[in-house]
N, CA and C of each residue as an Amber inpcrd file, in Angstrom:
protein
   309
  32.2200000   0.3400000  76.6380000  31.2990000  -0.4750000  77.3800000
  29.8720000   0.0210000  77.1170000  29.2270000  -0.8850000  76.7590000
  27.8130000  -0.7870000  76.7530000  27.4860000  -0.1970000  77.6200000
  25.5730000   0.8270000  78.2530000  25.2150000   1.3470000  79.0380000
  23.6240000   0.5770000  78.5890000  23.0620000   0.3710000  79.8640000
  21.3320000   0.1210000  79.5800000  20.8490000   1.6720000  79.7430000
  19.4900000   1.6450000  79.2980000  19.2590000   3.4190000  79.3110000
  17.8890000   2.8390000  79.1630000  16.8320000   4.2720000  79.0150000
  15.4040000   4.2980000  78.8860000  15.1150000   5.2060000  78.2530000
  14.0210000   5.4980000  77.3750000  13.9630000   7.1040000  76.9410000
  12.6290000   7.4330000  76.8030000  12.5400000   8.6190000  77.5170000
  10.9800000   9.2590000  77.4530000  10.3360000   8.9040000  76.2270000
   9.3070000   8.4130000  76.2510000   8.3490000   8.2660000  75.0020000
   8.6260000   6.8770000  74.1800000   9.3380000   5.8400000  74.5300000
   9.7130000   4.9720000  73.5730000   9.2030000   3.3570000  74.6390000
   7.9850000   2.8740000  73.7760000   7.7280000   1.3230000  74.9860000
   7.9850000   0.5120000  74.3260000   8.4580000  -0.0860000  75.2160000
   9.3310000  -1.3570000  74.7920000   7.9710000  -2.2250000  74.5400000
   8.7210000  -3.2900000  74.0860000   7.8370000  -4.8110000  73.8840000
   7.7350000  -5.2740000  75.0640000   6.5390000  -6.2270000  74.6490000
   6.1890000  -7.4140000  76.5680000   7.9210000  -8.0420000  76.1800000
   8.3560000  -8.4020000  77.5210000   9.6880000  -8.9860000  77.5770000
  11.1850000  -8.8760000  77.1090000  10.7740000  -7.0980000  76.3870000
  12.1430000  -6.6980000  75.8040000  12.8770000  -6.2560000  77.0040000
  14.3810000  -6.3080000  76.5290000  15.2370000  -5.6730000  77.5420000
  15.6590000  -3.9330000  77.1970000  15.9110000  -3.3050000  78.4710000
  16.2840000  -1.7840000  77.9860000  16.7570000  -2.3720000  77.2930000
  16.9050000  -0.8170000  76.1970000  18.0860000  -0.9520000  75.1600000
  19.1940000  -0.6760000  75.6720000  20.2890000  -0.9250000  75.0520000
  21.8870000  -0.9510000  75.1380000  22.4050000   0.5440000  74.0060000
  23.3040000   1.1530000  74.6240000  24.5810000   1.9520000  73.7570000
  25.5570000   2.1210000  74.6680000  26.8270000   2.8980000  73.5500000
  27.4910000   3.2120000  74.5130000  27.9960000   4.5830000  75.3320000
  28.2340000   4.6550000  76.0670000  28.3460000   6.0630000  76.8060000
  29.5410000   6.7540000  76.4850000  29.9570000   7.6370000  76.1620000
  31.0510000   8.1010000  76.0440000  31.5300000   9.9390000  76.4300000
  31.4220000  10.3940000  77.0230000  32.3890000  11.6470000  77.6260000
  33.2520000  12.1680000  76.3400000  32.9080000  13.2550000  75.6370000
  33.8950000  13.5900000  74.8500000  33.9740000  15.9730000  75.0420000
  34.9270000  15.7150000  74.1340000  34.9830000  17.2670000  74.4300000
  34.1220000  18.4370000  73.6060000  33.5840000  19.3350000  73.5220000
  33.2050000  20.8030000  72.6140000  34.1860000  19.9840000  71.3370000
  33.7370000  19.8910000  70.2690000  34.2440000  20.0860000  69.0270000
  34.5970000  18.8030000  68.5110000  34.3600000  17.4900000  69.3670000
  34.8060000  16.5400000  68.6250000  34.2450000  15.5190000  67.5470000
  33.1170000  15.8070000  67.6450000  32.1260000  15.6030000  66.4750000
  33.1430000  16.1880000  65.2080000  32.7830000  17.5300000  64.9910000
  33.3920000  18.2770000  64.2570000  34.6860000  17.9490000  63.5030000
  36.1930000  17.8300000  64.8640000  37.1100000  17.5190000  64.2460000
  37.3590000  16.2850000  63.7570000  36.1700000  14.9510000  63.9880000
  36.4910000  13.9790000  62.7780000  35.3830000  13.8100000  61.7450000
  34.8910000  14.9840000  61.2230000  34.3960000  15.4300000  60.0300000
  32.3410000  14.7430000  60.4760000  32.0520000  14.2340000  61.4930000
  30.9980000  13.8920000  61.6120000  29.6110000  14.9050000  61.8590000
  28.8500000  14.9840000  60.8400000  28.0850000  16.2110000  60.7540000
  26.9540000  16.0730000  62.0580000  26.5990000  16.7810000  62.4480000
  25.3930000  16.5820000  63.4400000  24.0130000  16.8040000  62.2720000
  23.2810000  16.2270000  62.6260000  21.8810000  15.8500000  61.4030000
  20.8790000  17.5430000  62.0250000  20.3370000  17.0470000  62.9350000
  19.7560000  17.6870000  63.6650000  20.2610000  18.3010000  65.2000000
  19.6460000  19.7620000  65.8580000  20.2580000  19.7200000  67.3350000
  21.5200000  20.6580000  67.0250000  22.1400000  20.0610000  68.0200000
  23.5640000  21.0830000  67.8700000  24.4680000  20.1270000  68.6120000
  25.7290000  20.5870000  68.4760000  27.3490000  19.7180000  68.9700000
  27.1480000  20.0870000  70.5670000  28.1090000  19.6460000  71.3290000
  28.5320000  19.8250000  72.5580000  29.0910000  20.7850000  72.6530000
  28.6910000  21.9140000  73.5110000  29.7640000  23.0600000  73.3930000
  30.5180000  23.5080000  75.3670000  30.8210000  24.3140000  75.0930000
  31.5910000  24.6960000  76.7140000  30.7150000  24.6920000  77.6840000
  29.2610000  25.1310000  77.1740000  28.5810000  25.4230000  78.4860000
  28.1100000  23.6720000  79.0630000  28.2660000  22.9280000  78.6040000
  28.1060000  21.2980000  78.5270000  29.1390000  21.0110000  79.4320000
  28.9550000  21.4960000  80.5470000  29.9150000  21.0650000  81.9720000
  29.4720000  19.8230000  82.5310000  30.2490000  19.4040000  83.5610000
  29.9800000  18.3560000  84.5740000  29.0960000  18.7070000  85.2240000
  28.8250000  20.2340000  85.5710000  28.0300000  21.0720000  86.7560000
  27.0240000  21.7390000  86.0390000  26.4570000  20.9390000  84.7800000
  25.6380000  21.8330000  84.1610000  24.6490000  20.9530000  83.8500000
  23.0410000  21.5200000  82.6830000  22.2710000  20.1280000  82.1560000
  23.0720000  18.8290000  81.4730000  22.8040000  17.9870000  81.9850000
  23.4300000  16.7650000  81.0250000  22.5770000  16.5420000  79.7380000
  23.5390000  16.7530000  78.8500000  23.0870000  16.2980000  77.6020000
  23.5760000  15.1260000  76.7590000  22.9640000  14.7470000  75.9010000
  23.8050000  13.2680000  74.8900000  23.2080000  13.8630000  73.5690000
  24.3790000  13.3750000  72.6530000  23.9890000  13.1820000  71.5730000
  24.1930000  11.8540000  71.0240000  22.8090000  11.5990000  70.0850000
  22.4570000  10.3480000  70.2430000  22.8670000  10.0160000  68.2330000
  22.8390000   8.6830000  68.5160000  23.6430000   8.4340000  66.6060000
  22.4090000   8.3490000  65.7680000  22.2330000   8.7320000  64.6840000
  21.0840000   8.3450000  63.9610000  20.6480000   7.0940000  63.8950000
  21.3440000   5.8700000  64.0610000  20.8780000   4.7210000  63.9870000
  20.1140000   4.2040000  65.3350000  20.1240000   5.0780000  66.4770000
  19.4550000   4.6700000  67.7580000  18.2620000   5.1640000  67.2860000
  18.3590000   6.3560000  66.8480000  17.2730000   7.3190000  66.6010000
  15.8810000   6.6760000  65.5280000  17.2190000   6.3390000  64.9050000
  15.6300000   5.3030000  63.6460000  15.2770000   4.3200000  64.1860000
  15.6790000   3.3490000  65.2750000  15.6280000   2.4200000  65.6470000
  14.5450000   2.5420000  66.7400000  14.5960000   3.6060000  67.1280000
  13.4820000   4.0630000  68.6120000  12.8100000   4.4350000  68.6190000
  12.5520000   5.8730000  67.2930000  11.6490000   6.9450000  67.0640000
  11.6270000   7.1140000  65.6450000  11.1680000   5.7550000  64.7960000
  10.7650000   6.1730000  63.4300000  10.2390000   7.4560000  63.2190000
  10.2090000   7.6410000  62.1500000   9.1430000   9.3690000  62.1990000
   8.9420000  10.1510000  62.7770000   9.4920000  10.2100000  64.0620000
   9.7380000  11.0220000  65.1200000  10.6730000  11.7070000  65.0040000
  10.5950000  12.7680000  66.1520000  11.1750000  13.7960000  66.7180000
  12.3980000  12.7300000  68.3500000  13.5580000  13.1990000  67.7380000
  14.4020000  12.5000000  68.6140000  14.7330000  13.3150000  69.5840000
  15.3400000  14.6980000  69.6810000  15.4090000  15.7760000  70.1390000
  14.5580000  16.3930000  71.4040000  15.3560000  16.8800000  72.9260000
  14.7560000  16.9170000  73.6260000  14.2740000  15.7250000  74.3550000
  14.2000000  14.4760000  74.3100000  13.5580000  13.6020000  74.8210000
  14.5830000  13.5910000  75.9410000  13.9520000  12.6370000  77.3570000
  14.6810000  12.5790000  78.1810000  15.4820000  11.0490000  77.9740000
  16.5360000  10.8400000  78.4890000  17.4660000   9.4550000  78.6280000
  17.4800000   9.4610000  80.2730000  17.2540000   8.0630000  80.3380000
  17.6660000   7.7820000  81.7550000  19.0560000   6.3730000  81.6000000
  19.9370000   6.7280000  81.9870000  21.2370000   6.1740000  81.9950000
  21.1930000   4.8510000  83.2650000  21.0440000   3.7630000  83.6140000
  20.5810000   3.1330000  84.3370000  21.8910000   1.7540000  84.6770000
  22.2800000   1.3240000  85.2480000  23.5990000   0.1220000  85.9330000
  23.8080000   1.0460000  86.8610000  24.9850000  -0.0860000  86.8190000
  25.5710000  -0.0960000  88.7360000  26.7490000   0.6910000  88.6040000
  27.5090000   1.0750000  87.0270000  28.2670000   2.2960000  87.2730000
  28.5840000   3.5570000  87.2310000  27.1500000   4.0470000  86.8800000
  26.2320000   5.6490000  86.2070000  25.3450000   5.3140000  87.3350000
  24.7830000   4.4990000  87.9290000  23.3150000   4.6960000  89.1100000
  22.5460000   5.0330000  87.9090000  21.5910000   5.7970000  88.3400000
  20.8480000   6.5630000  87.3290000  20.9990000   7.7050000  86.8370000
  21.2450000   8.2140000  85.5700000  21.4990000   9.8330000  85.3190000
  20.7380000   9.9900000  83.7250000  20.1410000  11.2410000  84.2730000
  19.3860000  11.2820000  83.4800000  19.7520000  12.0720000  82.5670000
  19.7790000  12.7870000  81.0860000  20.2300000  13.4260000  79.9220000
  19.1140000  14.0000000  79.3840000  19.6400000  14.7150000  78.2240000
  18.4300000  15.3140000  77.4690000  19.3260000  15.3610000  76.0690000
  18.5450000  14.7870000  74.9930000  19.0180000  14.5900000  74.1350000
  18.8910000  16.0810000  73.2220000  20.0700000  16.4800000  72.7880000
  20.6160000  17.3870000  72.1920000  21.3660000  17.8330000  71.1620000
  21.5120000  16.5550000  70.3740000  21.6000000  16.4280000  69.3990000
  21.6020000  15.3660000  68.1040000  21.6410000  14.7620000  66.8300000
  21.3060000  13.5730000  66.0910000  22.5810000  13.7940000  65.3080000
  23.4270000  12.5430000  65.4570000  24.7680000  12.5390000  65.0060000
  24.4340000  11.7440000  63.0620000  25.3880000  12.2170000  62.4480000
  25.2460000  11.0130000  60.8920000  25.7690000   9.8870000  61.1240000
  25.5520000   9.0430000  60.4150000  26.0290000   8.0050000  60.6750000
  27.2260000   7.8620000  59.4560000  27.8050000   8.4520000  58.6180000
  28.7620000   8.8570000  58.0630000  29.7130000  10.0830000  58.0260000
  30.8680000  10.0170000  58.1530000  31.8820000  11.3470000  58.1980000
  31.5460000  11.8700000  56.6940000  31.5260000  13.0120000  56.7430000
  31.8930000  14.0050000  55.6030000  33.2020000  13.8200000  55.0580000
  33.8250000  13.5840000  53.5990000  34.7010000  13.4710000  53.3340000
  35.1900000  14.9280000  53.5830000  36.8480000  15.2350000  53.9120000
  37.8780000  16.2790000  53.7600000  37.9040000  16.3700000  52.8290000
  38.0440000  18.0700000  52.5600000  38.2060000  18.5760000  51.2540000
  39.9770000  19.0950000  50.7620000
């Protein structure tokens, strides 16, 4: 399911809508175990609790799409509907948009 969101530093157009992605909850290492390199930043690791900073890692294609020439990293996300309320993130890492082939 799609999520609307906001992100520090990025203005929209007169009459655009937030942007859209999707949200997803995953574990320490799963980037990794389906060969998807992180660009920039770093993976999700243990200390990435429920009870800890919220972080996202965001796909390179949001990233070019939001922050040409920019620095994606660190920015804040605000997570925004009626089934997140508002929660806010800190972006922590820039995913590829291709798996690494297995060797």
């Amino acid at each position: 399911m799609r999520r609307n969101f906001t992100v520090e530093g990025y203005r929209k157009a007169d009459g655009e809508d937030d942007p859209r992605a999707r949200f997803r909850t995953v574990s320490p290492g799963f980037f990794r175990s389906l060969n998807v390199p992180i660009i920039t930043g770093r993976d999700s690791n243990a200390e990435d609790r429920a009870d800890g900073e919220k972080v996202v890692i965001v796909s390179e294609s949001l990233t070019r799409r939001m922050f040409p020439n920019q620095e994606a990293l660190n920015r804040n996300l605000m997570w925004t509907g009626p089934v997140l309320g508002e929660r806010e993130s800190l972006a922590c890492g820039w995913l590829s948009a291709r798996r690494r082939r297995a060797c």
